[in-house]
KOLKOLPA-885566 format. One line per 4 residues: their letters; for each residue x negated, z, y negated of N, C-alpha, C. Coordinates in Angstrom, 1 decimal, padded with zeros to 4 digits, always signed. Atoms other than C-alpha are relative to their C-alpha. Layout:
<recs>
a	X:Z:Y:X:Z:Y:X:Z:Y | ...
</recs>
This chain:
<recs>
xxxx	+000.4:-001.1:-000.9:+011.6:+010.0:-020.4:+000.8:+001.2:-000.3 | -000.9:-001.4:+000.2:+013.4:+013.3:-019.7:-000.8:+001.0:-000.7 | +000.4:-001.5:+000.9:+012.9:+016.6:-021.3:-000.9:+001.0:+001.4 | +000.8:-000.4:-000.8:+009.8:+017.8:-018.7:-000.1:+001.4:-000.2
xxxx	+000.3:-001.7:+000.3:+009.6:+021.2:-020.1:+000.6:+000.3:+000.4 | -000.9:-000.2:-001.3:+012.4:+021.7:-018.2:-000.5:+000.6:+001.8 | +001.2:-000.4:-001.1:+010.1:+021.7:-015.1:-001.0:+000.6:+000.2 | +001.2:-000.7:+000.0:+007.4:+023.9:-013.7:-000.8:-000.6:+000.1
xxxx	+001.2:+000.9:-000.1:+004.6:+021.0:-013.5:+000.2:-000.8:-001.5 | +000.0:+000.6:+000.7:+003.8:+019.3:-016.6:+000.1:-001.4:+000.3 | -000.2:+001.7:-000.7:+004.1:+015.3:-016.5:-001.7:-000.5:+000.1 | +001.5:-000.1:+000.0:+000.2:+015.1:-017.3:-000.5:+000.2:+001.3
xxxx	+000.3:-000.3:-001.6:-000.4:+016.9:-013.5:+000.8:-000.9:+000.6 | -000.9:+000.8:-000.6:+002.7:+014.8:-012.1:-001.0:-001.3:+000.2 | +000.8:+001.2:-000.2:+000.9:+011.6:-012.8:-001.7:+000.4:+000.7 | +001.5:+000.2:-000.4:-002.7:+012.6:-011.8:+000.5:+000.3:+001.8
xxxx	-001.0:-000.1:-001.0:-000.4:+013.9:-008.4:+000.6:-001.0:+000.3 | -000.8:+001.2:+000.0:+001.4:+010.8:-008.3:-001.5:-000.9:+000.2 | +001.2:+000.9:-000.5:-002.1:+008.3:-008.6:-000.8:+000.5:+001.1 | +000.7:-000.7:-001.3:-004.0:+010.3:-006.0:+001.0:+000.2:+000.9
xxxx	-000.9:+000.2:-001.5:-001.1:+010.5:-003.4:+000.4:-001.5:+000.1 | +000.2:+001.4:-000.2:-000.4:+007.1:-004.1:-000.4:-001.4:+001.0 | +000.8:+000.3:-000.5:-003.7:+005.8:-003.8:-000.4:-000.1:+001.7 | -000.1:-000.5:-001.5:-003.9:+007.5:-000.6:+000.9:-001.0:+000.8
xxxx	-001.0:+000.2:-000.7:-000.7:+006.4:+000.8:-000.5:-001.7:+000.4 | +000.7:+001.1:-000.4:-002.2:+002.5:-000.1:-000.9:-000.4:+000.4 | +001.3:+000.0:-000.5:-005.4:+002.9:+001.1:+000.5:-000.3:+001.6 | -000.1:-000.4:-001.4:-003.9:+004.3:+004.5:+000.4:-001.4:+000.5
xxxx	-000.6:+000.3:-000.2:-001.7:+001.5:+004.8:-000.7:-001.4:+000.4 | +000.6:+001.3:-000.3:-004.2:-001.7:+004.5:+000.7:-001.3:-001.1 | -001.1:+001.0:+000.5:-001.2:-004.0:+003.6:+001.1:+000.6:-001.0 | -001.0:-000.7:+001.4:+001.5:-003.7:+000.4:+001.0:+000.2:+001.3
xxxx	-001.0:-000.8:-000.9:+004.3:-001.6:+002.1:+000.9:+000.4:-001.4 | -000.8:+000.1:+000.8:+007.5:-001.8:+000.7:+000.1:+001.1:-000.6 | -000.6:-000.5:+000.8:+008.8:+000.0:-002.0:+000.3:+001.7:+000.8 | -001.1:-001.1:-000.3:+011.2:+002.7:-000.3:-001.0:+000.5:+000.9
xxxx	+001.2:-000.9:-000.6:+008.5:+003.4:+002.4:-001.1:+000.5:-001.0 | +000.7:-000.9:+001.5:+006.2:+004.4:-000.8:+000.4:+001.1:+000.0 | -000.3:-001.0:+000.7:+008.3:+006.6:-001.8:+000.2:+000.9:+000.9 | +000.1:-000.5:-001.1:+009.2:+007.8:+001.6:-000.9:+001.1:-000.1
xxxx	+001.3:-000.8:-000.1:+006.1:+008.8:+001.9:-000.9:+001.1:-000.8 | +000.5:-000.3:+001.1:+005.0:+009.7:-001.2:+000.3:+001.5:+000.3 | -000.8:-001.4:+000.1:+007.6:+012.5:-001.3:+000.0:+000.9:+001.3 | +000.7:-001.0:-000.9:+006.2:+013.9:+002.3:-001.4:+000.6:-000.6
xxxx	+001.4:-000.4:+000.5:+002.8:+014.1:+001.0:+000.4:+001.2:-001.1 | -000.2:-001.3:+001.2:+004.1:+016.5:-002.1:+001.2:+000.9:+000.5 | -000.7:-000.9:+000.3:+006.4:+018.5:-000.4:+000.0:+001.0:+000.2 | +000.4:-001.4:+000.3:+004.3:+021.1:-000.2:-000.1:+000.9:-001.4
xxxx	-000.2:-001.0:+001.7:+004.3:+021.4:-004.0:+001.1:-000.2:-000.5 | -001.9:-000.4:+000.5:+007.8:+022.8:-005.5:-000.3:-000.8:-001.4 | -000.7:+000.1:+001.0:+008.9:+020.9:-008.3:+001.4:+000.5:+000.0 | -001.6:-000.9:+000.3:+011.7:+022.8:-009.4:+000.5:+000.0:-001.8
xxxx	-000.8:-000.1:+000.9:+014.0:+022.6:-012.3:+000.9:+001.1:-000.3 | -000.2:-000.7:-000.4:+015.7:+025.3:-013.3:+000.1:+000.8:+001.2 | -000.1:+000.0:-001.1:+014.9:+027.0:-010.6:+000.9:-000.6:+001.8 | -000.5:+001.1:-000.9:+016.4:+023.9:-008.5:-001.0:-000.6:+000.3
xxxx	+000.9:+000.6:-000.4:+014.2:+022.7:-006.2:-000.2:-001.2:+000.5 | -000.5:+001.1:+000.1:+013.5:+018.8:-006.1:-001.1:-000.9:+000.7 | +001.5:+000.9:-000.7:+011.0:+015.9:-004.1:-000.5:-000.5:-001.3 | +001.0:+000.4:+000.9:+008.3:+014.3:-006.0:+000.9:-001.1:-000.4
xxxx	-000.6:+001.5:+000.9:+010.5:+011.0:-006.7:+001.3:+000.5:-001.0 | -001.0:-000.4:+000.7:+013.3:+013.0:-008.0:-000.8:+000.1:-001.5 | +001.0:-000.5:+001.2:+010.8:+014.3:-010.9:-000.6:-000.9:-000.8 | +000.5:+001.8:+001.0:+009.0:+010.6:-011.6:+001.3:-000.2:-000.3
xxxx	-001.1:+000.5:+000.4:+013.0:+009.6:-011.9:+000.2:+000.8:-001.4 | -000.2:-000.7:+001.6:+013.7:+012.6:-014.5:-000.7:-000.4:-001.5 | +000.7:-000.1:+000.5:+010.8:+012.4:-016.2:-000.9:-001.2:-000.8 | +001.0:+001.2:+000.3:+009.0:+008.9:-016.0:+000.8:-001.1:+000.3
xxxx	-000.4:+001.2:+000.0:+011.8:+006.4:-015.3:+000.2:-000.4:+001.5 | +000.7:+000.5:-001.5:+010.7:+006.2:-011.2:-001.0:-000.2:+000.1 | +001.3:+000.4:-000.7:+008.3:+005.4:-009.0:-000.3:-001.8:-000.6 | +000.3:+001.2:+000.8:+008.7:+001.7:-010.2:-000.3:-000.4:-000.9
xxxx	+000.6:+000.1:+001.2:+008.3:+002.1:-013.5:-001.3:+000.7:-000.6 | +000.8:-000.8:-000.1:+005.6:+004.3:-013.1:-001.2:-001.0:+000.5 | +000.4:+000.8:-000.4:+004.1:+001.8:-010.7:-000.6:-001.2:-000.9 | +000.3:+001.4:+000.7:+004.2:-001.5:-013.1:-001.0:+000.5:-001.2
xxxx	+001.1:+000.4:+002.0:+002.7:+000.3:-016.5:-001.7:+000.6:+000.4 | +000.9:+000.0:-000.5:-000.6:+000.7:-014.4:-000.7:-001.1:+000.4 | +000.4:+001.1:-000.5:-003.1:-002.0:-013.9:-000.3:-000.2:+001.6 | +000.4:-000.1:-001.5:-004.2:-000.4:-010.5:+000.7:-000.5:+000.9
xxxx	-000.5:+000.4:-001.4:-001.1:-001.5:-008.4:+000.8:-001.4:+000.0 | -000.3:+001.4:+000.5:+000.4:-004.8:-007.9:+001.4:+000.3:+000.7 | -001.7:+000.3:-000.4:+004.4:-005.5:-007.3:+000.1:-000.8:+000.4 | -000.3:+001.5:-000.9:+005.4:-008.3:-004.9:+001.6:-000.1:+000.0
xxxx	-001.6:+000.0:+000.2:+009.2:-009.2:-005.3:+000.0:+000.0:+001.4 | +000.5:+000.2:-001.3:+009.7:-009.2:-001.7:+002.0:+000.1:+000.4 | -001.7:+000.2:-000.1:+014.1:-010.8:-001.0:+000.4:+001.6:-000.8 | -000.9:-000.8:+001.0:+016.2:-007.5:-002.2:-000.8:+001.3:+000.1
xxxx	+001.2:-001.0:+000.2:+012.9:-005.1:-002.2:-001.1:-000.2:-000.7 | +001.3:-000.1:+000.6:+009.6:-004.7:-003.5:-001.3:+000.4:+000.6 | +001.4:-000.1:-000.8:+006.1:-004.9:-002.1:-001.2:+000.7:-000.6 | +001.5:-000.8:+000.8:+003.1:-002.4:-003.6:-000.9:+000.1:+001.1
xxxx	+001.4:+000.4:-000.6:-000.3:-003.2:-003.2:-001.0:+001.0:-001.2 | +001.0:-000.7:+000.3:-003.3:-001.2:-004.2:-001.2:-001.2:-000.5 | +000.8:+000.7:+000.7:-005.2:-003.5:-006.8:-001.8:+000.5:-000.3 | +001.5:-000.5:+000.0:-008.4:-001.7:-007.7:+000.0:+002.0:+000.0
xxxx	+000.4:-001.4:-000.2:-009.6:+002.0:-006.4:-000.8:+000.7:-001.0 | +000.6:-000.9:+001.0:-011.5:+002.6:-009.4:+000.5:+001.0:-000.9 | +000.1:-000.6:+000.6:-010.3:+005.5:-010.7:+000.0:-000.2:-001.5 | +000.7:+000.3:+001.5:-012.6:+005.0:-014.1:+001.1:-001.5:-000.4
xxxx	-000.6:+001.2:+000.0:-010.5:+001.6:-014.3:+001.3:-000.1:-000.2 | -001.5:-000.2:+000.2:-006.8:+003.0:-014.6:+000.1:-000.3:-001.3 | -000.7:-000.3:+001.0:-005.2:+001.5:-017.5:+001.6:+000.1:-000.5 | -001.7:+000.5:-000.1:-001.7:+001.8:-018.6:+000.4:-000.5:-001.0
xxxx	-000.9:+001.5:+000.7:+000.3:-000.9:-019.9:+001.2:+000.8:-001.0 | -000.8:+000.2:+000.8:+002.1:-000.1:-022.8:+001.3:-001.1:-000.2 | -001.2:+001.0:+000.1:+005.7:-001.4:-023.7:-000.6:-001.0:-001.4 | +000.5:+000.6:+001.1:+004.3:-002.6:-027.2:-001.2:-000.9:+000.1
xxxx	+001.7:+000.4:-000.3:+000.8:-004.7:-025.4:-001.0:+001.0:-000.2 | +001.8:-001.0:+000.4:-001.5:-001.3:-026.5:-000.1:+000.2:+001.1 | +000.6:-000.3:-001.2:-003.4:-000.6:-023.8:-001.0:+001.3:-000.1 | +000.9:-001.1:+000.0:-005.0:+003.0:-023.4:-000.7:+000.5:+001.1
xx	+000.9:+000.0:-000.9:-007.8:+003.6:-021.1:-000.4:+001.8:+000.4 | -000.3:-001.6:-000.5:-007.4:+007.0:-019.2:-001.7:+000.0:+000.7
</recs>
């Protein structure tokens, strides 16, 4: 992960920002919608809020990339959403809305319950 301090938003708001627009975006949609429209989207929904870098100002996916690897990687270490290989793309689906139920997947199998 990058050096976030760097940025005006901590990564702690990013992600709770990131699950809640998300969420949204999958809810709206019904069906998994590819990848790139995700993010598409994603990054309309936030670009009312400035993430900025040195005062360089950047979309929401630029910032998951600095900071968290992308939206895909971001995506997988969550139980909530599911990945569909889908030919030379990727299919995200909205697994469970519970909130209380978010865990993230550890690279090592720990599992911590947010």
């Amino acid at each position: 992960m990058g050096n976030y301090q760097q940025w005006n938003i901590k990564l702690d708001e990013a992600i709770k920002i990131a699950h809640s627009n998300i969420k949204t975006i999958l809810k709206e949609n019904k069906e998994p919608i590819l990848l790139s429209k995700l993010v598409t989207l994603l990054n309309n929904k936030t670009k009312n809020i400035n993430f900025h870098q040195k005062r360089k100002y950047n979309c929401f996916s630029k910032y998951m990339k600095y900071n968290y690897g992308g939206i895909l990687k971001f995506l997988d270490d969550y139980n909530i959403y599911g990945i569909i290989d889908c030919k030379s793309d990727k299919k995200i689906l909205l697994l469970d809305e519970d909130d209380s139920q978010i865990v993230q997947v550890l690279n090592d199998n720990e599992w911590i319950l947010l």
